[in-house]
N, C-alpha and C positions, 0 to 999 in steps of 0.2 A: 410265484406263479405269474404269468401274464396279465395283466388286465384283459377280460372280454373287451371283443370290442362290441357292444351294445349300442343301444338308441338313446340313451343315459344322457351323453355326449352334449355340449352347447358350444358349439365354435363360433358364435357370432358374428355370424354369416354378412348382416345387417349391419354390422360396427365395423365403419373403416379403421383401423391402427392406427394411431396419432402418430402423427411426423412431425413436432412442434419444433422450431429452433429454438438452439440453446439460449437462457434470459439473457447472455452478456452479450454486448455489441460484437460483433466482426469473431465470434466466438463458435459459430455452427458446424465448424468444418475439426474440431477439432478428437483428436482420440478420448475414450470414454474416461483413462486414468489424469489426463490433464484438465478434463471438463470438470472431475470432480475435484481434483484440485481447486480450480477455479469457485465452484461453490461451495468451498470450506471459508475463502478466503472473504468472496462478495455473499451479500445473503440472498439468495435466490427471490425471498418475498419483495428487496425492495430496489436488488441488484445494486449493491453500494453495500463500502465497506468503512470502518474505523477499524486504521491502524494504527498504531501507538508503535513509535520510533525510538528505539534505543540504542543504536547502532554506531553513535557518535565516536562511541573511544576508539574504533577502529583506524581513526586518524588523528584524532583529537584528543587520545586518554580520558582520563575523568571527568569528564563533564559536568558543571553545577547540574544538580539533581538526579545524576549517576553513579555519586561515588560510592553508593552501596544500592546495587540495584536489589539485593534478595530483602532488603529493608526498605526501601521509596518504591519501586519499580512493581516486585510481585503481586503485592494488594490489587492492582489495575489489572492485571494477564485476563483475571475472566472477564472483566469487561469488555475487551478488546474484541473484535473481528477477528484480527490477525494480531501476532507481533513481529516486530521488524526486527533481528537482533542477528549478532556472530553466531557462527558455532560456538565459539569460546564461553560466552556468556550463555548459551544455549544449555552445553554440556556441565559445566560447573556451576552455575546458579538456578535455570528455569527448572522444576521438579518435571521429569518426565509425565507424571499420572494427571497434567495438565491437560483443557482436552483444544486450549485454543491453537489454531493454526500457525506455525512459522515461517513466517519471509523470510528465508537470509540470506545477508551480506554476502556477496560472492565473489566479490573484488575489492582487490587494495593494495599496498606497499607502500608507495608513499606517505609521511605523516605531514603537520602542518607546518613543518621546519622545510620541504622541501617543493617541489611542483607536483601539486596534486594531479594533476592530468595524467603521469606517468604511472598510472595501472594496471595490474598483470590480472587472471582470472585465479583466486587466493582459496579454490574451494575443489576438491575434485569430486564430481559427478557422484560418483558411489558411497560415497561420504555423505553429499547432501541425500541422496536415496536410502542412507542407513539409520539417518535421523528424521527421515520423514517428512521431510520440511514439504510446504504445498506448494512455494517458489522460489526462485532466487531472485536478489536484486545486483544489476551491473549498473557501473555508473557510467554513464556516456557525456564525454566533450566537445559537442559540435562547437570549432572554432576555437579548439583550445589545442597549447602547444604540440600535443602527441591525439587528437583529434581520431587518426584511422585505426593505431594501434587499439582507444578507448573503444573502438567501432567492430575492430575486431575481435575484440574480448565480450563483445554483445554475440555476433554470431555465433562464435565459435560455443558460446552455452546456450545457444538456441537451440544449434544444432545437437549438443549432448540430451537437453532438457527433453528433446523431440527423441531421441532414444527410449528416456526412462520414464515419460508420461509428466516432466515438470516443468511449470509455465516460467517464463524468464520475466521479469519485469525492467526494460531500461529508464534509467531514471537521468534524469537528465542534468546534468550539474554546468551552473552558472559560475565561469569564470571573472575575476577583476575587470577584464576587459569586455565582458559580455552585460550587453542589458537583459531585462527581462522585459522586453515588450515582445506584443504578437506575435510580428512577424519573427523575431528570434525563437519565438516556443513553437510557431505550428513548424518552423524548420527539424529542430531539432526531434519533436513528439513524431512527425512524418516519418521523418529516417530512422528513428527506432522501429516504429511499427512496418514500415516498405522491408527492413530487413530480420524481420520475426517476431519481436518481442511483444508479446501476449496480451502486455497492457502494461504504458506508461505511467512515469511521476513526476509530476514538473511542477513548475511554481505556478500561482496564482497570477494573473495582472492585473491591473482596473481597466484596460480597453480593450477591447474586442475577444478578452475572452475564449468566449462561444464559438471564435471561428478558433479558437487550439481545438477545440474540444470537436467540435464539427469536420474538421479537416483530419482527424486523425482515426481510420479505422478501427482502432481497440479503444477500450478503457480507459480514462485520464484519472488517477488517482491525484491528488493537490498535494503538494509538500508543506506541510506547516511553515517550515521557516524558522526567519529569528524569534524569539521570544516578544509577542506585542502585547496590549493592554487586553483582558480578556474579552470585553465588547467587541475589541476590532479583530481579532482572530475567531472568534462566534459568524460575525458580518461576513468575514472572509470565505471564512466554510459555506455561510448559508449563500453565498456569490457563487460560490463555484458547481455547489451542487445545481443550482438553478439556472447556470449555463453551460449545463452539459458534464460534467464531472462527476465520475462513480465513486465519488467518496474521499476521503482525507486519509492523508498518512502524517499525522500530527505529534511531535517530540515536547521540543520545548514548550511550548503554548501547554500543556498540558503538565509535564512532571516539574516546570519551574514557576508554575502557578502557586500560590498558597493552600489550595486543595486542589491537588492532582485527582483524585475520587470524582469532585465535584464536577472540575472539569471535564472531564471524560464524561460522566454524564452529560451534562450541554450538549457536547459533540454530538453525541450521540443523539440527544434532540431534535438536532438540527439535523443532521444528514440523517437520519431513519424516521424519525416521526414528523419532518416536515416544519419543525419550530423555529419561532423568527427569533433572530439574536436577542431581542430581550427580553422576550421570556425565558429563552436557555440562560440567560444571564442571571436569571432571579434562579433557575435550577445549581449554579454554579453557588449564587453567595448566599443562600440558604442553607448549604453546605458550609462555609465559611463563619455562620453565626453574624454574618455582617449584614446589618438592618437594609431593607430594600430599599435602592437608589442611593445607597452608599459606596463609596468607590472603594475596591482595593487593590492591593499592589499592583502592578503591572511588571 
């Protein structure tokens, strides 16, 4: 039967409808299945995210502390934000009834035998839509051999991504001949963002920083990098986040630590609850059973 319509009724008349933008930077304009994407990946309370990178063998094969990710790797998944990983590894080792978010790798071909810059887009659209994933990651080569091709394999999954509601992240990779100062990163963070990509990953610098991160309309998530001393990838994170940076997408610094657990925790210190590297550091080697103010590996 119909509802009467009665006096019952309370449309509050008196309460205007929030029109709040969305918590992520340069992020308000976007459709309702990519937004939520977006906050699977960053956490809405502190907008920033820990990602945990495992994506390496996609060029590199096994990498120290991947050679059996369902043994090193899966213990960490639920701490994660996100995880950054293949389909490959996605489908044969991460257990589906997981409930953390995936990045994945969405370009490749090349390995480390040949010129990495020569990347095709290694994932098709409905593929990453059938595994759920809440982004893809492209690599981009400003200033490297095949440069517009890399540039092209960023649009071209923006523009699928913008079909099926999934945010593209271009990450930006530093070639032999490339520094990582500044001006190199807000170039290359600029032009990913000027031509779609959702939210950037670039490396850290020690100078100026905050103008990558200020210059560039989306999200700078920070690339951990090589493997450093656990203080100084702590330092690093709590750097980045403090100038402008929605979080770390951290590999090795993490699973080639002597407690990957521990570490991840830190991180996670640091980029959500605001903790200064040494006290994340006493979080990491407390885990490690190693006395405070004792050093370990790096």
């Amino acid at each position: 039967m119909p509802e009467a319509d009665g006096d019952a009724k309370n449309f509050y008349t008196d309460v205007p409808q929030a029109n709040d933008g969305f918590f992520l930077k340069g992020s308000g304009s976007l459709d309702w299945g990519m937004s939520n994407r977006l906050a699977r990946v960053f956490r809405p309370q502190t907008g920033r995210t820990v990602m945990l990178a495992i994506d390496h063998g996609y060029f590199q094969g096994p990498t120290t502390g991947l050679e059996r990710v369902d043994v090193s790797i899966l213990p960490l998944v639920p701490l994660a934000d996100a995880l950054m990983c293949t389909r490959g590894i996605l489908r044969s080792v991460v257990p589906p009834s997981t409930r953390t978010p995936v990045v994945m790798r969405a370009s490749g071909g090349p390995s480390i035998l040949k010129e990495l810059s020569d990347e095709q887009i290694a994932i098709d659209i409905e593929d990453a839509a059938r595994l759920n994933v809440a982004a893809l990651a492209v690599q981009v080569f400003i200033g490297g051999e095949h440069e517009t091709q890399s540039v092209h394999n960023m649009t071209r999954l923006v523009d699928l991504g913008l079909r099926f509601g999934i945010p593209v992240m271009g990450v930006t990779a530093v070639g032999k001949q490339l520094t990582r100062d500044a001006k190199y990163l807000r170039l290359a963070c600029r032009i990913c963002a000027e031509l779609g990509a959702q939210f950037v990953k670039t490396y850290y610098c020690d100078e100026d920083f905050e103008t990558v991160t200020s210059s560039c309309p989306v999200p700078i998530v920070m690339a951990g990098g090589k493997k450093l001393p656990e203080l100084d990838a702590l330092t690093m994170a709590h750097h980045a986040v403090v100038e402008g940076a929605a979080g770390v997408d951290m590999g090795r610094n993490i699973f080639q630590s002597d407690s990957p657990e521990g570490m991840m925790r830190a991180v996670i210190a640091v980029v959500h609850e605001g903790a200064r590297p040494e006290d994340a550091l006493e979080i990491y080697r407390s885990s490690t059973g190693a006395p405070s103010g004792q050093s370990t590996r790096s």
